[in-house]
N, C-alpha and C positions, 0 to 999 in steps of 0.2 A: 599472531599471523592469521589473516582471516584464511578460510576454508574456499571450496572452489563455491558454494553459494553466494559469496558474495563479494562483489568489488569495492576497492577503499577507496573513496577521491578525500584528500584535504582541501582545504582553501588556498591551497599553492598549486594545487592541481596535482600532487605527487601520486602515485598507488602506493599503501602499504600500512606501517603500523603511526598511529596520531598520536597527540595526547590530549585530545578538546574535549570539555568536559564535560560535554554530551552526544552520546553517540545515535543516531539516526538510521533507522533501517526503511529504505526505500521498496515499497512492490508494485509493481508497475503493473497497465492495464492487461489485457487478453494480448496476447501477440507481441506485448512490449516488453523493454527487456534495460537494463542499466543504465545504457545513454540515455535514453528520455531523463534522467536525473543528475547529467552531467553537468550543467550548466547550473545546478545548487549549491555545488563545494562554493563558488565564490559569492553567489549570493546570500549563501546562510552565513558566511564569515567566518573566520577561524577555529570558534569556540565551540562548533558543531563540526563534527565526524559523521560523513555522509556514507554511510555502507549499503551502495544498490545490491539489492537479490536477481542473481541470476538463473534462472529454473532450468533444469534437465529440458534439452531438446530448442535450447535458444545461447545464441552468440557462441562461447568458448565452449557450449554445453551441446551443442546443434549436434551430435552423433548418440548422443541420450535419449533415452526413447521419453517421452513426454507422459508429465500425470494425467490422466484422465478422472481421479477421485478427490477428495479435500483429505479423506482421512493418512493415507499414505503417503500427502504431497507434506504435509504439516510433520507426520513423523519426520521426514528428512531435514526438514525447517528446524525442528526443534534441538535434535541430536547436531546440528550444525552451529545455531545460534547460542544456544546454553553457556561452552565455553567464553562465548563474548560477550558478556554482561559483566566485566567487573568495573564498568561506570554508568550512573544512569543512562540510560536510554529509552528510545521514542521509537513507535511502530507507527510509518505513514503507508495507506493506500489509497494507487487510484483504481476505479471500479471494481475489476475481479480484484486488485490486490488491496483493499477495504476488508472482503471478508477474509483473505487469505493471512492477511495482517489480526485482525479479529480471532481468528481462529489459533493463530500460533501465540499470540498473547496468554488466551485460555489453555493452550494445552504446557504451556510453558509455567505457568501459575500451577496448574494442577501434579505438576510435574518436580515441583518447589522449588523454583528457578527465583532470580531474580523478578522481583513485579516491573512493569516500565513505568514509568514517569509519566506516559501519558500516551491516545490513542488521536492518532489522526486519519480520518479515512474523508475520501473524497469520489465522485461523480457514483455511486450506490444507494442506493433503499438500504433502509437499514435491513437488519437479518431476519426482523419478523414483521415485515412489512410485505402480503404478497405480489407479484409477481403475473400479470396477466399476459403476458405478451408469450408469442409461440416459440417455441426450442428452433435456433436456427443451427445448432451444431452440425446434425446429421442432413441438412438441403445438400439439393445436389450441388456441384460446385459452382454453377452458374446466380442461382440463388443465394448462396452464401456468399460471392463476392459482392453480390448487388448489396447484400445486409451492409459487410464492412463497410462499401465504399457511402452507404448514408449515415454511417455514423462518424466519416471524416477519420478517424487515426491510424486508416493506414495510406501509405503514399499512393498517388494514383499511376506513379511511373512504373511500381511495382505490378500492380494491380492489371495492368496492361501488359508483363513480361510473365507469360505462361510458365519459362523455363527456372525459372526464378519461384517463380509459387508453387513448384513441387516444393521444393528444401520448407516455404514458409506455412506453407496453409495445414501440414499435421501438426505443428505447434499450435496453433491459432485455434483450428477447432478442438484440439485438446483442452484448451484454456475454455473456450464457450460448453466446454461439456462438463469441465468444473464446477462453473458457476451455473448453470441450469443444471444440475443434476444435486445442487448444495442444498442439505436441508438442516437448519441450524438444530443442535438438541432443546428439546421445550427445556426451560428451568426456572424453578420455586423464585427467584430472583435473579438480577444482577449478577450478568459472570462480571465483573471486572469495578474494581474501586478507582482507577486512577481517571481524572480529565479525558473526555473525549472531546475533540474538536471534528466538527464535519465542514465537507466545503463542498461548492457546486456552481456548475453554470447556470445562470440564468434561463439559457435555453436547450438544457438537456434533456433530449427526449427520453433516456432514461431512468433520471434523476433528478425529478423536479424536486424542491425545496419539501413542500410537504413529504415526499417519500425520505428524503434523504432525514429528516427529525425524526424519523425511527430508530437512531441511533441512540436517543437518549436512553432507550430500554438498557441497555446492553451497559448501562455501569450505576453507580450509586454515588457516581462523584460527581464531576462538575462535565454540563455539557454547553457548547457551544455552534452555533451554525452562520457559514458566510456565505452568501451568495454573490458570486463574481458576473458580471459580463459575460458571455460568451455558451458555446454549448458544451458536449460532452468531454471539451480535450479544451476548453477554457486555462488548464495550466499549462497548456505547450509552450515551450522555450523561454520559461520563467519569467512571464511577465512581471514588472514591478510590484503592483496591487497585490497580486498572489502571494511574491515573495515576501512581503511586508507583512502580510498576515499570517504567516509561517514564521518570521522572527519573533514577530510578537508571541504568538504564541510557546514558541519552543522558547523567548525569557524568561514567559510569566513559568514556564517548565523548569528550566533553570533556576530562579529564583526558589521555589516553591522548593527544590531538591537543596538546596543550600542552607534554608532556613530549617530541614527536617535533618541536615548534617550536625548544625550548630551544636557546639557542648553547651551552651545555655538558650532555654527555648522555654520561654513565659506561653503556659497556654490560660487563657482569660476562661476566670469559671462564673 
């Protein structure tokens, strides 16, 4: 039975408990929240179990007071997700939920959890790639809507209804104070062994391709980078291209966990 962080869709669209034999943990951008990965259960197919994170102070969680830190938001992540690992699984984020995905991986290894099968993070720099652009968390509010509304993901119908962006905008800039206030720990190597797969829009202004290959730091296994069409929200409502590069990736995941099952496994010397 998953916990209140996270929602279960299967490829029938049901909520609750699956038996696919890869489980999938969704983290959505600054301000977004499980639906944005609704429309996955039936693209990714049966065989993946789609579990979106839902964070304190957004959707069923909207009376929760919101993290404003990484280190306290990952505690909860971790103490939460731990029990649900008894099938492989994959850690996907889009921008802040890349490092918030990155980070609960590491403290969940260090923690002696199951390792995942594999890291997907999308529209981010990787963790040790800096960061020049100015903190829009604390603009006043006029400012900080202007920020959102040029990076397109949030609605503009919202964006226009004042009484509505009380309830939204403490989540939102709690998310932007997350990720501008993250500073990843330096380390001797590689936190992480398993595949990372990265992905990006073409025309993200703030995750160009070059920033976004900073991600190869961050493991000692195999890394991968796509660049799609489009800008910072290029995977809004699953286009095909995306989804396709997402299956593939989560088979060759799949495969790769099946072959390290097997009771007989020739490794070539």
């Amino acid at each position: 039975m998953s916990g209140s962080w996270t929602t279960v869709r299967t490829a029938g669209g049901d909520e609750g408990g699956a038996t696919a034999g890869l489980r999938l943990f969704c983290f959505a951008h600054a301000g977004g929240g499980s639906a944005f990965f609704h429309p996955w259960r039936r693209a990714l197919g049966p065989g993946v179990e789609v579990r979106s994170i839902v964070l304190p102070g957004r959707e069923r969680r909207a009376r929760e007071t919101p993290h404003t830190r990484m280190g306290p938001l990952v505690d909860g992540l971790v103490a939460e997700l731990a029990p649900q690992l008894s099938v492989p699984y994959v850690l996907f984020g889009h921008s802040l939920g890349s490092i918030v995905a990155y980070e609960t991986a590491r403290a969940l290894l260090e923690r002696g959890s199951r390792a995942p099968s594999a890291l997907l993070v999308s529209g981010r720099r990787g963790p040790f790639v800096a960061d020049h652009r100015r903190p829009v968390h604390n603009l006043p509010e006029d400012d900080f809507l202007a920020e959102m509304s040029r990076l397109g993901g949030t609605p503009p119908e919202l964006l226009s209804k004042r009484e509505l962006l009380r309830h939204f905008l403490p989540p939102l800039r709690a998310d932007h104070e997350i990720n501008e206030t993250y500073r990843p720990d330096p380390l001797p190597g590689p936190a992480l062994t398993c595949p990372v797969f990265a992905f990006t829009g073409a025309a993200d202004p703030l995750a160009d391709p070059h920033a976004v290959a900073g991600w190869r730091e961050v493991t000692s296994g195999d890394f991968r980078l796509r660049v799609f069409p489009g800008d910072h929200f290029y995977l809004k409502g699953a286009p095909e291209d995306v989804m396709a590069a997402l299956r593939e990736a989560l088979a060759a995941v799949q495969q790769a966990s099946s072959v390290l099952r097997s009771p007989v496994h020739t490794v070539a010397t």
